[in-house]
C-alpha positions in Angstrom: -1.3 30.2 -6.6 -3.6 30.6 -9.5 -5.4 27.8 -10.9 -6.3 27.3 -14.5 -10.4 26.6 -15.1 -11.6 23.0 -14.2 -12.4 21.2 -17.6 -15.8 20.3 -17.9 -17.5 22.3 -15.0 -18.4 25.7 -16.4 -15.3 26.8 -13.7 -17.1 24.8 -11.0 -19.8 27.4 -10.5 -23.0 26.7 -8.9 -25.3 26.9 -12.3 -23.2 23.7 -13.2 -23.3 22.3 -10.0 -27.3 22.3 -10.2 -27.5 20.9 -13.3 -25.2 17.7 -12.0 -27.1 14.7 -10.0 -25.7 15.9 -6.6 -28.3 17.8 -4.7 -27.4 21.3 -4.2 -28.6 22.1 -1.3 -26.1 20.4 0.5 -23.2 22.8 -0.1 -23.2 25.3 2.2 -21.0 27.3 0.7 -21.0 31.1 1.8 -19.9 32.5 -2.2 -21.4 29.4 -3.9 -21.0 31.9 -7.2 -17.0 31.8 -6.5 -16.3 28.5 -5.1 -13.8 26.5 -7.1 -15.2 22.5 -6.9 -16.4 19.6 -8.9 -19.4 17.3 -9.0 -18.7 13.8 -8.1 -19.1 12.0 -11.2 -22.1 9.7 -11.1 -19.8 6.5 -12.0 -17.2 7.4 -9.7 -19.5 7.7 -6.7 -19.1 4.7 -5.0 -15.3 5.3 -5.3 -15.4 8.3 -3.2 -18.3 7.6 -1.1 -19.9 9.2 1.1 -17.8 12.3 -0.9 -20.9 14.6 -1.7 -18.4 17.2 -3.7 -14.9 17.5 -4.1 -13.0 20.6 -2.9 -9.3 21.4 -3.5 -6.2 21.6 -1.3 -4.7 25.0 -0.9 -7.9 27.1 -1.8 -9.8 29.4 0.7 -13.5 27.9 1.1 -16.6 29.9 3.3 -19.2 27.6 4.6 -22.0 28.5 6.6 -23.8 27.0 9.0 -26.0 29.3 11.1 -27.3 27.3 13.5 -23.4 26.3 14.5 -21.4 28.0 17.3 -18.1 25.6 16.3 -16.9 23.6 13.5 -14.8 20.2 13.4 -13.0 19.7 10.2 -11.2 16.3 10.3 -11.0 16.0 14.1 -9.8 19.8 14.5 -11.5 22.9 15.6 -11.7 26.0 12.7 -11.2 29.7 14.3 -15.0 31.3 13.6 -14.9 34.4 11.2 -18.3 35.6 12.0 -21.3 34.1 13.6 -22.2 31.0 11.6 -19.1 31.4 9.4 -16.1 29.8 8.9 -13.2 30.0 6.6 -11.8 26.6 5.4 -8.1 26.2 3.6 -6.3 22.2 3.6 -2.9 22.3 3.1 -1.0 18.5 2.5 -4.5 16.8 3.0 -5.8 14.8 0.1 -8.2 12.6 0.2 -11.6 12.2 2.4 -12.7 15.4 4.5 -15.5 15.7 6.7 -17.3 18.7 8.7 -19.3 18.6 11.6 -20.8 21.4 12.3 -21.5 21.7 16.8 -23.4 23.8 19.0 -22.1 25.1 22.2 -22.5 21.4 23.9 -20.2 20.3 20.7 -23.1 18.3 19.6 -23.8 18.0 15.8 -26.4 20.6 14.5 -26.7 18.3 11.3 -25.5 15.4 9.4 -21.2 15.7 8.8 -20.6 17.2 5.1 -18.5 14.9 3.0 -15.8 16.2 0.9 -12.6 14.7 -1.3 -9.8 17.0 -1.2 -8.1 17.0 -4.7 -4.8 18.1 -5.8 -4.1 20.3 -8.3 -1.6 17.9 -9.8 -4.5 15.6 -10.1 -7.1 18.0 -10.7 -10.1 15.9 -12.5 -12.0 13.3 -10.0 -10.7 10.4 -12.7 -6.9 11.5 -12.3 -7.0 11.8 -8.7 -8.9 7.7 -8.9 -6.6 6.5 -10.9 -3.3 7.9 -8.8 -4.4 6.5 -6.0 -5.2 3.0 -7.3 -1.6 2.4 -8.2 0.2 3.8 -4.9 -2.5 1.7 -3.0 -1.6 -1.4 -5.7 1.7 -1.0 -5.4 1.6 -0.9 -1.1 -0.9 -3.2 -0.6 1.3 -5.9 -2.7 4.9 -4.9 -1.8 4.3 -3.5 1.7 2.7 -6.8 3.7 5.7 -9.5 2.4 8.1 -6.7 3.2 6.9 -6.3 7.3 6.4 -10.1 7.5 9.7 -10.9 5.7 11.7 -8.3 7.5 9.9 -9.8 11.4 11.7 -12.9 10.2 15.5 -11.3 10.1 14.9 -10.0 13.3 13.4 -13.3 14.4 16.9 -14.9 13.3 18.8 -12.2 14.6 17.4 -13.1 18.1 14.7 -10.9 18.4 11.3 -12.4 19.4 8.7 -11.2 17.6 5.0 -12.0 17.9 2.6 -12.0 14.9 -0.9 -11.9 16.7 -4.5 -12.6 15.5 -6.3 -10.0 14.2 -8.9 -8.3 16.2 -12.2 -8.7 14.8 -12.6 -4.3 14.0 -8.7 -4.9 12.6 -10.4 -8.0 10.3 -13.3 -6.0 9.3 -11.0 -3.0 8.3 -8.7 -5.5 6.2 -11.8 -6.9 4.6 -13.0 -3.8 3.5 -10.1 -3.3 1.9 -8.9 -7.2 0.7 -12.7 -8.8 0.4 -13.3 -9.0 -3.0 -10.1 -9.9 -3.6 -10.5 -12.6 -1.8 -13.5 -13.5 -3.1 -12.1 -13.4 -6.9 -9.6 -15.8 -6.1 -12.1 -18.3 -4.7 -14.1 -17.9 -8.0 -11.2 -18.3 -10.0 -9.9 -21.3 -7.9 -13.4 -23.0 -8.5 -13.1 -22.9 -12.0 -10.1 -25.2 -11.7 -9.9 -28.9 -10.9 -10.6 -29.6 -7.5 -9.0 -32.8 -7.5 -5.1 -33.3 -7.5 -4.0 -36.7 -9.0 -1.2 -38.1 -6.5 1.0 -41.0 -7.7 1.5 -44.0 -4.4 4.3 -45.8 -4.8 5.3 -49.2 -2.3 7.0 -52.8 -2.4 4.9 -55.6 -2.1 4.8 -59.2 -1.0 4.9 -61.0 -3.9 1.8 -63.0 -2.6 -0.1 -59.8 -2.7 1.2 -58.8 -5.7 -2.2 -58.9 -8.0 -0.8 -57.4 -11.4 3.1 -56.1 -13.0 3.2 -53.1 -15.0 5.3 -53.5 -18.4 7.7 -51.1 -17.1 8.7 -52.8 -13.8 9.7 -55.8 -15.8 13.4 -54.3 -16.1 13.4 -53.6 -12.1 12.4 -57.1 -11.7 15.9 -58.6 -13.2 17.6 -56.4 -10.0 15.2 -57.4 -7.5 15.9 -59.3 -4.5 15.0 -62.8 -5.7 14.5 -66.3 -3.1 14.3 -69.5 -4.3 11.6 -71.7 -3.9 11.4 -75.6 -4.2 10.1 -75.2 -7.8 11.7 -72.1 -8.9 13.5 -68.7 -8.5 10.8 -65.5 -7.3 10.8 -62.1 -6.3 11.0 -61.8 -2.3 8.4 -58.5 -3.0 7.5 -56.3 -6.1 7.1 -52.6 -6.5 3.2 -51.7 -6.7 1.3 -47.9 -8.0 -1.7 -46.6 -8.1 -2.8 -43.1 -8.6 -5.1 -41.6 -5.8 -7.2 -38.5 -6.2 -7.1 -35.6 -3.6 -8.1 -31.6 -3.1 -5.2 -29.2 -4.4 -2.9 -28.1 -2.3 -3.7 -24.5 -3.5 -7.5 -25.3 -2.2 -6.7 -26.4 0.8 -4.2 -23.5 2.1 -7.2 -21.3 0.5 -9.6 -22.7 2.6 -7.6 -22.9 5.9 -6.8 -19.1 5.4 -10.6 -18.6 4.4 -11.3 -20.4 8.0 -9.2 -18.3 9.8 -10.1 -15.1 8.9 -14.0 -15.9 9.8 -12.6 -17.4 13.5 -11.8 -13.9 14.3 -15.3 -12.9 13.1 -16.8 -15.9 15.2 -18.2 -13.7 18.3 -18.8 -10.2 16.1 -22.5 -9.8 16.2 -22.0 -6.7 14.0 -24.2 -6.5 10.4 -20.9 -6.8 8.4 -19.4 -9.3 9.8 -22.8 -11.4 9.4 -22.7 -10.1 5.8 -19.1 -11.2 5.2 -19.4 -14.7 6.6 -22.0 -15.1 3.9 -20.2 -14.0 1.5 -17.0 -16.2 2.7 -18.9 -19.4 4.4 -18.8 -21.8 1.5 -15.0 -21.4 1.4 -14.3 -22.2 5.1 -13.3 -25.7 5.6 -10.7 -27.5 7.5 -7.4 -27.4 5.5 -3.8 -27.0 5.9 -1.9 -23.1 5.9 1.1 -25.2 5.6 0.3 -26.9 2.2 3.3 -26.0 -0.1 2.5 -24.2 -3.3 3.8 -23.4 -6.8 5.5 -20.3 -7.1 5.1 -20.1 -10.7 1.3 -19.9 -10.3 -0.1 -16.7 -10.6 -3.3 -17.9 -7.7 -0.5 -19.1 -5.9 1.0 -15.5 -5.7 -1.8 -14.1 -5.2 -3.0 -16.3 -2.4 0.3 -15.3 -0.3 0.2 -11.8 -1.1 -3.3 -11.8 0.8 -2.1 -14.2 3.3 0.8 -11.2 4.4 -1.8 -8.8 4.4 -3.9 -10.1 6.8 -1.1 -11.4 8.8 0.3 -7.6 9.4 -3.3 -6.3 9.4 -2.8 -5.6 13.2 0.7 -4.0 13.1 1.1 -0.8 13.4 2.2 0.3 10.8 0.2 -1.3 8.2 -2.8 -0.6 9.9 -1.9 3.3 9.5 -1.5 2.1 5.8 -5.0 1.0 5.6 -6.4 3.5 7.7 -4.8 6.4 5.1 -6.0 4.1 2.4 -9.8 4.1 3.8 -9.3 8.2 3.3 -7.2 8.2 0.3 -4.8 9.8 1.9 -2.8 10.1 -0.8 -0.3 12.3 1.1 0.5 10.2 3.3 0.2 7.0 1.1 2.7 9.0 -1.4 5.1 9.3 1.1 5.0 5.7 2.1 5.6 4.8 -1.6 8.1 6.9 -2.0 9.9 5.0 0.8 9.7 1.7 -1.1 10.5 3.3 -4.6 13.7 4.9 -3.1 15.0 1.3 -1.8 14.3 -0.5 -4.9 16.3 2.4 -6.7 19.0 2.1 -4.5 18.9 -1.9 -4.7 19.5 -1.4 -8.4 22.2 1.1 -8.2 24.4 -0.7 -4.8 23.7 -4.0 -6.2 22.6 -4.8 -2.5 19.4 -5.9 -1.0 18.1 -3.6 1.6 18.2 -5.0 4.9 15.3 -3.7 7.1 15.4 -5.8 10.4 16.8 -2.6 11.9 14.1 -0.3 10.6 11.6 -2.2 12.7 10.7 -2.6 16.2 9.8 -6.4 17.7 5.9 -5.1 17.8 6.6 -4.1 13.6 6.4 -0.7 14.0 8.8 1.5 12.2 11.4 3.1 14.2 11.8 7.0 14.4 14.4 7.5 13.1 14.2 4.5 10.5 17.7 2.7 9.2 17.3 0.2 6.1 20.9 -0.6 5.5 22.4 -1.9 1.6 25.9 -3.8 2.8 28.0 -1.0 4.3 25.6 2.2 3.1 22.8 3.0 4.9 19.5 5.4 4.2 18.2 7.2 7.2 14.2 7.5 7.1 12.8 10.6 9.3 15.9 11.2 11.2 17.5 14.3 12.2 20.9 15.2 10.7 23.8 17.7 12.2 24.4 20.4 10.6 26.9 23.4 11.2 23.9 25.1 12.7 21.0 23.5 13.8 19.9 19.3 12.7 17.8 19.4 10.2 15.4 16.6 9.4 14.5 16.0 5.4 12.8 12.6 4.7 15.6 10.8 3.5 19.7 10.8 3.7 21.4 8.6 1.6 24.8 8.5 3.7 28.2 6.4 3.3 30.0 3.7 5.1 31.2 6.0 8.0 27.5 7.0 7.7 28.5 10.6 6.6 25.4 12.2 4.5 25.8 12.0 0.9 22.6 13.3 -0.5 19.4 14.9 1.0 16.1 13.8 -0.2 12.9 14.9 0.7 9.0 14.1 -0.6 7.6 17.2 -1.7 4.1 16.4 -3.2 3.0 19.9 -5.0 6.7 20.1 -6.5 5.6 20.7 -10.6 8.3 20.9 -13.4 6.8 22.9 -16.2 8.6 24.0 -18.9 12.2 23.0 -17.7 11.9 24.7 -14.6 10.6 24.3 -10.9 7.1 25.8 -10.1 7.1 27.4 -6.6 10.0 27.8 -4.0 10.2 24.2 -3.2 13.6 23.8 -4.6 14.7 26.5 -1.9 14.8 23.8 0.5 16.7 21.7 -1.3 19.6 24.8 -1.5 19.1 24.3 2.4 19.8 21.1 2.8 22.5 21.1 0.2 24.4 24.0 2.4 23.6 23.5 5.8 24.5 19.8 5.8 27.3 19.4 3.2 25.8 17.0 0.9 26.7 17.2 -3.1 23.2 16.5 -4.0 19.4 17.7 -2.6 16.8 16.2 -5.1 12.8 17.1 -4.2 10.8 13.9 -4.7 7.7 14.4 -6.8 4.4 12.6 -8.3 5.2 13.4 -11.8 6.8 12.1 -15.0 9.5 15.0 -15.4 12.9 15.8 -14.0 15.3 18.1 -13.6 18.5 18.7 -12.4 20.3 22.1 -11.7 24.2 20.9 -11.8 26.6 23.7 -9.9 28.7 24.1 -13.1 26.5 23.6 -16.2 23.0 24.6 -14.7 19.9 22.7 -15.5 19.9 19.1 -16.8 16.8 18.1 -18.8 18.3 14.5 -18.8 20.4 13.6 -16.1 21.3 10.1 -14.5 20.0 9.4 -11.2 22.1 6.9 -9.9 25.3 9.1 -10.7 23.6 11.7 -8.4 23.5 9.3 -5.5 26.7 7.7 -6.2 28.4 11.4 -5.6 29.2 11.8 -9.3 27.3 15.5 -9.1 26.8 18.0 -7.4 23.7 20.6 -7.4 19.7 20.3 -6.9 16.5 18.8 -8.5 13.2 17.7 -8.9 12.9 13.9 -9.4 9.5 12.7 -10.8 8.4 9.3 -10.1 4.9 7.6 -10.5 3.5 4.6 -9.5 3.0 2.0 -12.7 
């Protein structure tokens, strides 16, 4: 595939290179002169830390490391062109790379080298940023209340399922990731009231009554009244007073606060010191089971960090994370696409997806998955009959008898220029269409355009999604969707 020049970077040659703040010396390119890349932009650094360079997915890289008899790239071996050369290519990996270069004991000749892998779809350091922030913005608030809402079906439906303490490495990972927001909300919870006005409310004896409030005097006249040697009185009379306590919003925030530094409370490790700093002032004896407002936005945002940590050692969500630490925004896509899908078809069945038999007792996902919408059913990562061999795309929407209606699959470098598909990835979807009798194969994409190539009237510009999974057409496509 051919790429068109990289804005900005003199075609990412090496005289540009030099003149950026990154140190040049530390790409070990074999062509520097040829070698498609980018600077790190000086205020994107600490986004894509320790990222000394970023590199691009399916494009042929040299390096050389002379002193090297292997190379490790991402936990895997590379096959050695020549002595001290290898030949580097990812394919479906975005996100955080490293190389280690070994000698024959496999022992590191020199620090790693730090890359990010960027798409071409999201070919600028500030696109590729900015993508991943809103599929890990989107996860990171849906994903959490969906495991920890969908344990609780199968907790009703009989099955016992344990929600364990994090580990203090599993803490430290969800830190890294949920910290500051957790520090934000204590800032903005101190710029509130501490102090939440209560009202008491009780019957007295009258001989301890001391004073009557002007609006009790119409309770009196129904009051249960004795009479004395002198004269008719109330047998008791209701008494208030208003009483001053902390929120219940600061109190849940604290308990959580307390909790997440208890599993920290035997890690002698420099971060966890530095985040019980950070954290201490907050941790106090409270109450996690303090009501709260659902209207208010701290509220919200209190239990959306609350499910968080509470899945943090599941294992799906700690794949989540660990994909997030990489920006793997693959994987991460995929994972979005997932929750996109269900909320699509929520809309369009007019059912709630059921997912208690997507999940296994420990909150793993099942392989393959089933999230079910009243009688209809998706199938996530399951293999499907065909009148030749199963075949296995991500997704089949399928019917009440659970025959396939349409064949769905996440295809990340799928691009729709000019009111056509770029590539052969839409020859997949004429397989799946075939082979396993579906009316419609769609290719899911990260990008704002569609298109549809209906059997009788050929390609659809505009074309209405939820008549292709009702059955309403019949053909292929390339459906764009994007994170908010």
């Amino acid at each position: 595939m051919d790429y068109p020049p990289v804005s900005g970077v003199n075609n990412g040659t090496l005289s540009s290179f030099y003149s950026s703040s990154i140190v040049a010396l530390l790409v070990p390119f074999l062509f520097p002169e040829t070698a498609r890349f980018l600077p790190v932009p000086t205020e994107l650094a600490h986004l894509v830390a320790p990222a000394q360079v970023g590199l691009f997915e399916w494009t042929d890289y040299h390096f050389q490391f002379p002193r090297a008899e292997k190379l490790r790239v991402d936990g895997a071996l590379v096959q050695k062109l020549a002595p001290g050369i290898w030949r580097v290519r990812w394919e479906n990996s975005v996100g955080n790379a490293r190389l280690i270069p070994l000698d024959g004991d496999a022992k590191a000749t020199e620090a790693p080298f730090e890359v990010e892998v960027l798409s071409p779809k999201f070919p600028t350091f500030e696109n590729h940023i900015s993508f991943f922030a809103g599929l890990w913005r989107e996860l990171a608030s849906r994903f959490p209340p969906l495991l920890w809402n969908a344990s609780a079906q199968g907790t009703r439906r009989g099955a016992s399922v344990e929600r364990g303490t994090p580990t203090a490495s599993e803490t430290l990972d969800w830190l890294e990731l949920w910290g500051e927001a957790l520090e934000s909300l204590g800032r903005s919870l101190e710029r509130r009231p501490s102090l939440h006005q209560t009202r008491e409310e009780w019957e007295a004896p009258l001989a301890q009554v001391r004073r009557v409030e002007s609006g009790q005097l119409g309770a009196l006249l129904n009051a249960d009244w004795t009479r004395t040697s002198s004269r008719p009185l109330p047998r008791s009379v209701a008494q208030s007073r208003w009483n001053e306590a902390p929120s219940p919003l600061r109190l849940r925030f604290e308990a959580f606060v307390s909790r997440v530094l208890q599993t920290l409370h035997e890690e002698p490790s420099e971060a966890a010191r530095l985040w019980k700093r950070r954290l201490g002032a907050w941790a106090k004896p409270g109450s996690s089971s303090v009501a709260l407002v659902a209207r208010d936005p701290l509220a919200v945002r209190l239990l959306e960090i609350e499910a968080s940590f509470g899945v943090a050692g599941t294992p799906i969500w700690g794949a989540i994370e660990h994909a997030a630490r990489l920006r793997d925004i693959a994987v991460l896509w995929e994972w979005w696409v997932l929750l996109a899908l269900v909320r699509e078809l929520e809309s369009a069945n007019q059912e709630r997806a059921e997912w208690s038999d997507a999940f296994d007792e420990r909150l793993g996902l099942r392989t393959p998955a089933l999230i079910r919408f009243g009688a209809r059913s998706l199938l996530y990562n399951g293999a499907t009959p065909s009148y030749s061999t199963p075949l296995r795309p991500d997704f089949v929407w399928r019917d009440e008898t659970g025959k396939p209606l349409a064949a769905l699959d996440a295809k990340f470098r799928v691009n729709v220029e000019r009111g056509s598909v770029v590539g052969d990835d839409l020859h997949k979807m004429h397989a799946y269409r075939d082979a396993l009798g579906v009316k419609v194969a769609l290719a899911l994409h990260p990008g704002e355009r569609s298109i549809f190539y209906d059997r009788e009237r050929g390609p659809q510009q505009t074309w209405n999604v939820r008549a292709a999974l009702g059955g309403a057409l019949s053909g292929v496509g390339a459906w764009g969707l994007r994170p908010n």
